[in-house]
Residue frames as qw, qx, qy, qz and C-alpha x, y, z in Angstrom:
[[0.116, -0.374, 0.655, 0.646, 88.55, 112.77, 119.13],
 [0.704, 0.382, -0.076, -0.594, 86.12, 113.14, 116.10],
 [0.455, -0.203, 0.814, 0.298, 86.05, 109.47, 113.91],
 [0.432, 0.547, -0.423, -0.579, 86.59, 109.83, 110.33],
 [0.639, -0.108, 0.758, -0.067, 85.09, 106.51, 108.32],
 [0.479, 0.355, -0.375, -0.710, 85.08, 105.47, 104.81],
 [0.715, 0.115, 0.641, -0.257, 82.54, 103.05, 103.46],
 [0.151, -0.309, 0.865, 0.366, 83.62, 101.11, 100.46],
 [0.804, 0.098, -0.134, -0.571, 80.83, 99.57, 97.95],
 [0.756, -0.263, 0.599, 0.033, 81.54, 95.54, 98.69],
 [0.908, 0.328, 0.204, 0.162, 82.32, 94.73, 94.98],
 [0.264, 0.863, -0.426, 0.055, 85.21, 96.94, 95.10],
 [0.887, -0.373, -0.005, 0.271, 88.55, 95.54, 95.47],
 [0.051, 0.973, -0.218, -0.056, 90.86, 98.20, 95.74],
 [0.769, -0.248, 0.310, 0.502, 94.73, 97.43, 95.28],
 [0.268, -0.307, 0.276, 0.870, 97.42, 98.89, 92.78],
 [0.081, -0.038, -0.646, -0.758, 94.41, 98.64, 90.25],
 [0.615, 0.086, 0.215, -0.754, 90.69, 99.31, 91.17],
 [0.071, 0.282, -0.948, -0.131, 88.99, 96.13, 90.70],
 [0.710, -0.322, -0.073, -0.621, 85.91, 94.00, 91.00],
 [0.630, -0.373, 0.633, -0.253, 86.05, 91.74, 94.35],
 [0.775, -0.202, 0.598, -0.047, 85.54, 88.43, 92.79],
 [0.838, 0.497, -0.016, 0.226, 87.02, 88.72, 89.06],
 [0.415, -0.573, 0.283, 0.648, 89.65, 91.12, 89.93],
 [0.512, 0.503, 0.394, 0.575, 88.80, 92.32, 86.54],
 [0.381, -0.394, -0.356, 0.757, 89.27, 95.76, 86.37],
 [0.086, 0.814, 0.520, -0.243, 86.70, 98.34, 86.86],
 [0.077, 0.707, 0.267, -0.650, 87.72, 101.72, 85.91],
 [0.591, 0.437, 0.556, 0.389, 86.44, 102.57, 82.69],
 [0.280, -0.480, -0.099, 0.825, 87.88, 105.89, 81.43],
 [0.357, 0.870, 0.298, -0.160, 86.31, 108.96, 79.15],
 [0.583, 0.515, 0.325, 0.537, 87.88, 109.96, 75.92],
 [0.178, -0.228, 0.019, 0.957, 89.17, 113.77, 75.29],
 [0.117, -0.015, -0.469, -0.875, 86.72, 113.81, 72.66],
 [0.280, -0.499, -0.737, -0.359, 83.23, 112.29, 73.63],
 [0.414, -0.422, 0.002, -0.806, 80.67, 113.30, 75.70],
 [0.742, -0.071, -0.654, -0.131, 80.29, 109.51, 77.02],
 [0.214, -0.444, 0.496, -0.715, 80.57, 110.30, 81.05],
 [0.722, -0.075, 0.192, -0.661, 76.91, 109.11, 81.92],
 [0.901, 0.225, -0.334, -0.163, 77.85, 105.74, 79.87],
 [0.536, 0.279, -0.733, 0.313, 80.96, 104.85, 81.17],
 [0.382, -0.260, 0.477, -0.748, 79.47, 105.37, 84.79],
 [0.878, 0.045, -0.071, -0.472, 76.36, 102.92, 83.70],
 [0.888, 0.161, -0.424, -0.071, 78.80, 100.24, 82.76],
 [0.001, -0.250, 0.782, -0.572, 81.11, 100.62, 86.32],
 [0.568, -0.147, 0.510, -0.629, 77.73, 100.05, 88.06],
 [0.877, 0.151, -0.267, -0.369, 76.38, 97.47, 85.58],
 [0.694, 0.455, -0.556, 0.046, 79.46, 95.65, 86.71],
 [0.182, -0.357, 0.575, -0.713, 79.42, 96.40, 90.13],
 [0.736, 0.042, 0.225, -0.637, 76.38, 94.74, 90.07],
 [0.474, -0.161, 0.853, 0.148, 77.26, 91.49, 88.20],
 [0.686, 0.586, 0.300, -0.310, 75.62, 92.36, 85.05],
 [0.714, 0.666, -0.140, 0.166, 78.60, 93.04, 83.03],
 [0.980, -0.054, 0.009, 0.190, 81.78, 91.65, 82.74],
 [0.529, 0.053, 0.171, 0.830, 84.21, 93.83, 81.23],
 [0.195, 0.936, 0.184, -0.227, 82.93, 97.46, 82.05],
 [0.230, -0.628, 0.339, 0.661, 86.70, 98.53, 80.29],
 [0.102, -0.314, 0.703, 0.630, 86.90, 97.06, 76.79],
 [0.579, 0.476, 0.516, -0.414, 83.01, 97.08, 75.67],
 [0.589, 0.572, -0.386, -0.421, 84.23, 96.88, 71.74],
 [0.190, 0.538, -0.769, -0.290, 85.51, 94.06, 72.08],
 [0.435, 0.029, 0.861, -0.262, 83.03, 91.71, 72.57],
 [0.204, 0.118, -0.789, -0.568, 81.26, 90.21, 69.34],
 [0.447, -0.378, -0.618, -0.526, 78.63, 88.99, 71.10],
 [0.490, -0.489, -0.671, 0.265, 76.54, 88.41, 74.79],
 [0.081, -0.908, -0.409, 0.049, 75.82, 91.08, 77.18],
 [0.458, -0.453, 0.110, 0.757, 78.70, 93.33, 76.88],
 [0.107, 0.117, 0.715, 0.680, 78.41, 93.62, 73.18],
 [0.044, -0.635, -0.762, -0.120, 74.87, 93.91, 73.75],
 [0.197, -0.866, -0.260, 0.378, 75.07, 97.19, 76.26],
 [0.090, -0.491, 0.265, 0.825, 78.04, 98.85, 73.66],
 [0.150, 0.436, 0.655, 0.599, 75.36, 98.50, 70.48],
 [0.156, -0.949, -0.268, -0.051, 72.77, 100.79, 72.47],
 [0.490, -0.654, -0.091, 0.569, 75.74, 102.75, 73.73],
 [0.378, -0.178, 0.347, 0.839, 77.65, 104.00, 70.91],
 [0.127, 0.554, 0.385, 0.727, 75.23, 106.15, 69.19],
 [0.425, -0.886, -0.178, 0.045, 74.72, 108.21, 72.38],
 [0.780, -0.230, -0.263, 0.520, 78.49, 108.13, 73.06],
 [0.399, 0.104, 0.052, 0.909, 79.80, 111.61, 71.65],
 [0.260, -0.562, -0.456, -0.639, 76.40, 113.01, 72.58],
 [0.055, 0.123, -0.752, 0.645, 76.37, 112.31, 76.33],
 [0.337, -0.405, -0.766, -0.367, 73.28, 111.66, 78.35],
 [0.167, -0.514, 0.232, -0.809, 70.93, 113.06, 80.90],
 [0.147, -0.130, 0.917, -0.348, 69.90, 111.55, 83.85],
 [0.663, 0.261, 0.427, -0.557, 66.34, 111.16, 82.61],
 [0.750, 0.449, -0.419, -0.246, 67.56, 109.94, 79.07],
 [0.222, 0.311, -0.875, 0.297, 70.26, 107.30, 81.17],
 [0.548, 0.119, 0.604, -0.566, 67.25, 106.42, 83.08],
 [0.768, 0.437, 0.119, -0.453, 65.44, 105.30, 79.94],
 [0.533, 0.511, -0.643, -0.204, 68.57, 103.55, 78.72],
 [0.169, -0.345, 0.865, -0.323, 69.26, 101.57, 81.39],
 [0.681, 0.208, 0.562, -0.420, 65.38, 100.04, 81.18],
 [0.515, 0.633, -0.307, -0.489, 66.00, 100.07, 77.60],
 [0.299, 0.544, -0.778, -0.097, 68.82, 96.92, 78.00],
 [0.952, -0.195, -0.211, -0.108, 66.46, 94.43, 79.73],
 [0.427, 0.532, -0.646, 0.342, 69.38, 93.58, 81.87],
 [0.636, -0.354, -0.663, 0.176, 67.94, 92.77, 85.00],
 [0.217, -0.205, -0.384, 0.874, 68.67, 96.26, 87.11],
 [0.101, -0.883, -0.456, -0.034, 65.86, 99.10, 87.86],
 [0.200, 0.401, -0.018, 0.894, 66.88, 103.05, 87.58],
 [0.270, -0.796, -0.455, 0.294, 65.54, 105.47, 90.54],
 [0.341, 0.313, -0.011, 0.886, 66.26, 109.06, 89.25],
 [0.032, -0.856, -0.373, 0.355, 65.86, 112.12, 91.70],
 [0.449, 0.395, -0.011, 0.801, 66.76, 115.27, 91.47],
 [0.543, -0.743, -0.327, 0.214, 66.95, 117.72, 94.46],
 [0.135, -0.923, 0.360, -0.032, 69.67, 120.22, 96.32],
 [0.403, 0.558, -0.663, 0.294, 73.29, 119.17, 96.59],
 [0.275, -0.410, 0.664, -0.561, 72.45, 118.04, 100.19],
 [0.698, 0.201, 0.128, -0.676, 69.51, 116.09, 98.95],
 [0.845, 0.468, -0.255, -0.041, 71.07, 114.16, 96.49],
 [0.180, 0.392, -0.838, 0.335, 74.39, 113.17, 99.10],
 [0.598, -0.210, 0.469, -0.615, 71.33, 112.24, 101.41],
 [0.851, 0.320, -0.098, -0.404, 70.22, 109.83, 98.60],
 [0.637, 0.414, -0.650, 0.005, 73.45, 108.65, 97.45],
 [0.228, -0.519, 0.685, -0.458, 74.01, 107.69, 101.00],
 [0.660, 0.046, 0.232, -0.713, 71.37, 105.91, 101.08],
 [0.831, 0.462, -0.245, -0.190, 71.48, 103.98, 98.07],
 [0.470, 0.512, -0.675, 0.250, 75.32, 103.26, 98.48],
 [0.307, -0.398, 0.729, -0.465, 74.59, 101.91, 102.00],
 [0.822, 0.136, 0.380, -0.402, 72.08, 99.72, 100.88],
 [0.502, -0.155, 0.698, 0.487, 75.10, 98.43, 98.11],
 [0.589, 0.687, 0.403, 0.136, 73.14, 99.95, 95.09],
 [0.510, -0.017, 0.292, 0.809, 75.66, 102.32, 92.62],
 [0.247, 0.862, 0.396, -0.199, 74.29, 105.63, 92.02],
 [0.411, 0.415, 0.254, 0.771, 75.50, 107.67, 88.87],
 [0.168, -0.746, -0.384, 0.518, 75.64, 111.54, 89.92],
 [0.510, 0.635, 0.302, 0.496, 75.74, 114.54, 87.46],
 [0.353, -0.710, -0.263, 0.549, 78.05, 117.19, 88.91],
 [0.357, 0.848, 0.225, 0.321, 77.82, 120.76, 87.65],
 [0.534, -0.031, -0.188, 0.824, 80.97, 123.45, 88.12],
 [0.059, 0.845, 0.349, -0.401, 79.19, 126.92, 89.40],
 [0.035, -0.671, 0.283, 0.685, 81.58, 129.00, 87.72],
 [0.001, 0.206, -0.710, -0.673, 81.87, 127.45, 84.04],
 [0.887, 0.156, 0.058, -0.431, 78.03, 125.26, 83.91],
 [0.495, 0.375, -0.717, -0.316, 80.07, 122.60, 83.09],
 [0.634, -0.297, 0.584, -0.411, 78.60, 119.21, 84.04],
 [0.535, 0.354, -0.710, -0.292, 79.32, 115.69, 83.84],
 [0.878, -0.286, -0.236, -0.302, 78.40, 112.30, 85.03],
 [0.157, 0.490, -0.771, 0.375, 80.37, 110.43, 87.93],
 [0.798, -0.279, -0.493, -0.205, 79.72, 107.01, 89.76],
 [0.563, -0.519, 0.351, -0.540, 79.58, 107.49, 93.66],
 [0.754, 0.062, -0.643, -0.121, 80.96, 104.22, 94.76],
 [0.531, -0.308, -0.731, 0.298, 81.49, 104.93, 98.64],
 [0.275, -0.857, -0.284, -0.329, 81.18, 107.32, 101.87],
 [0.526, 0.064, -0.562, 0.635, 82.73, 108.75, 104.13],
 [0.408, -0.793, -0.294, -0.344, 81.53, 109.71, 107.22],
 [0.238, 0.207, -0.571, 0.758, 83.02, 111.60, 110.64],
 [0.082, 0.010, 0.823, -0.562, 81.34, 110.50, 113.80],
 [0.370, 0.331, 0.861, 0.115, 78.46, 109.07, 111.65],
 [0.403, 0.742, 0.089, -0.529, 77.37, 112.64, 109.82],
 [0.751, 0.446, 0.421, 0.245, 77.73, 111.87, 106.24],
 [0.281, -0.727, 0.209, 0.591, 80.98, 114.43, 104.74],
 [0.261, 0.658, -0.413, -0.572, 81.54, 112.92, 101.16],
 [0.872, 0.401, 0.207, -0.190, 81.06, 110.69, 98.37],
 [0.364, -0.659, 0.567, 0.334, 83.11, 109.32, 97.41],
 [0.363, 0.767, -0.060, -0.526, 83.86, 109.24, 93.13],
 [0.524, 0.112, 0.656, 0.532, 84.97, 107.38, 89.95],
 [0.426, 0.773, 0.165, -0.441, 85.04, 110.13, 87.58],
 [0.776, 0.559, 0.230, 0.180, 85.27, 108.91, 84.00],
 [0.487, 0.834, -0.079, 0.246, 87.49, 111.90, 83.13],
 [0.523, -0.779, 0.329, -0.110, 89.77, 111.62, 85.96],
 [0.158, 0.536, -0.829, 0.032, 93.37, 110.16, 86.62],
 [0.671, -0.012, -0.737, 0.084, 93.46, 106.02, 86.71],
 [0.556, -0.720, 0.185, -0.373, 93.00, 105.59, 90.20],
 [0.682, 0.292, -0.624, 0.246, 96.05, 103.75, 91.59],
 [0.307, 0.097, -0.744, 0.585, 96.29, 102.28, 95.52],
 [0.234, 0.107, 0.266, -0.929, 92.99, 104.10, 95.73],
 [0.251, 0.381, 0.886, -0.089, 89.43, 103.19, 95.48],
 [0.153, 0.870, 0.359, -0.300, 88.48, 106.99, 94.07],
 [0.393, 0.007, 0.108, 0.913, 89.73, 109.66, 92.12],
 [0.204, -0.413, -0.053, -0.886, 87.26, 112.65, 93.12],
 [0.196, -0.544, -0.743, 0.338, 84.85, 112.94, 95.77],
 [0.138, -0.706, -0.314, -0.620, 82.08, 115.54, 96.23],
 [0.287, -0.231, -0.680, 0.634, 82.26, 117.25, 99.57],
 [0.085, -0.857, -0.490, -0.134, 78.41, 118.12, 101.29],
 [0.362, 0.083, -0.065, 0.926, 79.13, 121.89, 102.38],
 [0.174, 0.863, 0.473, -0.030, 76.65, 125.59, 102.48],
 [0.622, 0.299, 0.401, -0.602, 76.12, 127.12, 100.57],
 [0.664, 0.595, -0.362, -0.270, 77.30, 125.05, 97.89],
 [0.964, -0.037, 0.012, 0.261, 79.43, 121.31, 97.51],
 [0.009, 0.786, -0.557, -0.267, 82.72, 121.03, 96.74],
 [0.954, 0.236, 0.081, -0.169, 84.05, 118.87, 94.03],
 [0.255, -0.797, 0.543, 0.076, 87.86, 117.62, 94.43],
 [0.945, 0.209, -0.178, 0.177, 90.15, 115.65, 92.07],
 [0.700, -0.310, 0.111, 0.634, 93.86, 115.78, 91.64],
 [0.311, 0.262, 0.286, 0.868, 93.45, 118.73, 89.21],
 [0.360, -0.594, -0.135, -0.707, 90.39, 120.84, 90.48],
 [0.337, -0.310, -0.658, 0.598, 89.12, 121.77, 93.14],
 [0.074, 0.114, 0.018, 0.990, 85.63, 123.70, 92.90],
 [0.300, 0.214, 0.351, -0.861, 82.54, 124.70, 93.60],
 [0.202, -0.170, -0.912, -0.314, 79.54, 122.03, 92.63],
 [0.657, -0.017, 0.293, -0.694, 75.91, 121.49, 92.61],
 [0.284, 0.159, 0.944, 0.060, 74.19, 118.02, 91.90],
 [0.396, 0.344, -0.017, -0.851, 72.09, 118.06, 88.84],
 [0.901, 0.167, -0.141, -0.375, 70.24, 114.91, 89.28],
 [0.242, -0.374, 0.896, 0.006, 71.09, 111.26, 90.05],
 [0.875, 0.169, -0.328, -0.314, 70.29, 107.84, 88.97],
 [0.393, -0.433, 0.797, -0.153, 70.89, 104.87, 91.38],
 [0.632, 0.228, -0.595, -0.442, 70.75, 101.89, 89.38],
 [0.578, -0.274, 0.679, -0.361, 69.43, 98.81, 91.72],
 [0.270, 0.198, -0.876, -0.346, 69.39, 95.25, 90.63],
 [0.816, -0.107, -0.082, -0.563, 65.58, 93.06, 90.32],
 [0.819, -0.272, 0.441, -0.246, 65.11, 89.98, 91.76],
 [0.031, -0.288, 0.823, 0.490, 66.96, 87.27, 89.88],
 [0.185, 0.431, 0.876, 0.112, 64.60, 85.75, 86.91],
 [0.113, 0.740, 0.236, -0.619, 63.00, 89.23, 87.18],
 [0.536, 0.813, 0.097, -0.206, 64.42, 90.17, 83.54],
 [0.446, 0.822, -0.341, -0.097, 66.92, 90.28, 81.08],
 [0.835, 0.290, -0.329, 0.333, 70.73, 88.82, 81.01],
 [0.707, -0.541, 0.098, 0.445, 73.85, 88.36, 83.37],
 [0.293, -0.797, 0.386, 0.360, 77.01, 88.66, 83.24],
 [0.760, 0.484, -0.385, -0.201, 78.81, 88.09, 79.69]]
């Protein structure tokens, strides 16, 4: 009998509300009808994942410290959206204390990576394109799942997606040939990976600011 395993990043804490392990604030940060802001809200799950930022949900409301700090650079991108090489240049942009690694590769390539990354506890932002429409947006890869250790799917916080309730995901990217598959509760199609960005955190003292 085949064994089917999913691997959890460690700051998650899953329950009726997605969460981070040791505030139990709560993590998922969701994407407007109207903007373009995918790539951003992703940045701040991981930024938070990481212990850089406090409140990845209600970034206006902070008046000052790093929260406040990461929605002044944000909002004039927001309704504009970003690519993984321009999200690559924000992230260094906020002195915050994390490092960007952007590939970009095949669909197989880029699950190889996220594996990677996400085993080693780093958050990798992924940018998934629909074959049939070009549409593509950003989504934050936050575990794995694997059957009898072959790597099968990523597993997804996508910005535009339903709240995730009892659940640690709401989409996942399944590896496939010739082509992924991307799967929420509403779709359910054909994907390529166009480009990632694991965001990894520097030594402490290395640079910039914590957590607000």
């Amino acid at each position: 009998m085949s064994t089917l395993i999913q691997k959890l990043h460690p700051a998650l804490h899953p329950g009726r509300r997605l969460a981070l392990a040791g505030s139990r604030q709560p993590l998922f940060s969701r994407q407007g009808g109207w903007d373009s802001g995918s790539a951003l809200h992703c940045a701040a799950m991981a930024f938070a994942l990481l212990g850089k930022l406090s409140d990845p949900v209600d970034v206006r409301d902070y008046a000052s410290g790093p929260v406040a700090h990461f929605w002044d650079r944000a909002w004039p991108r927001y309704l504009h959206g970003l690519t993984p090489s321009e999200l690559a240049s924000f992230v260094w942009e906020l002195n915050s204390g994390v490092q960007p690694v952007q590939v970009e590769g095949c669909a197989d390539e880029m699950l190889h990576f996220c594996g990677q990354e996400l085993a080693a506890g780093w958050p990798v932002i992924v940018w998934i394109v629909n074959r049939r429409t070009g549409e593509r947006h950003a989504a934050l890869a936050v575990g794995l799942e694997e059957r009898d250790t072959i790597l099968k799917a990523l597993l997804l916080l996508d910005p535009a997606g339903a709240t995730p309730l009892l659940a640690a995901c709401n989409a996942r990217l399944e590896s496939g040939k010739p082509h992924a598959t991307y799967i929420t509760a509403e779709v359910n199609v054909r994907a390529d990976v166009d480009g990632a960005v694991s965001i990894h955190r520097l030594e402490d003292g290395a640079t910039g600011a914590g957590c607000a």
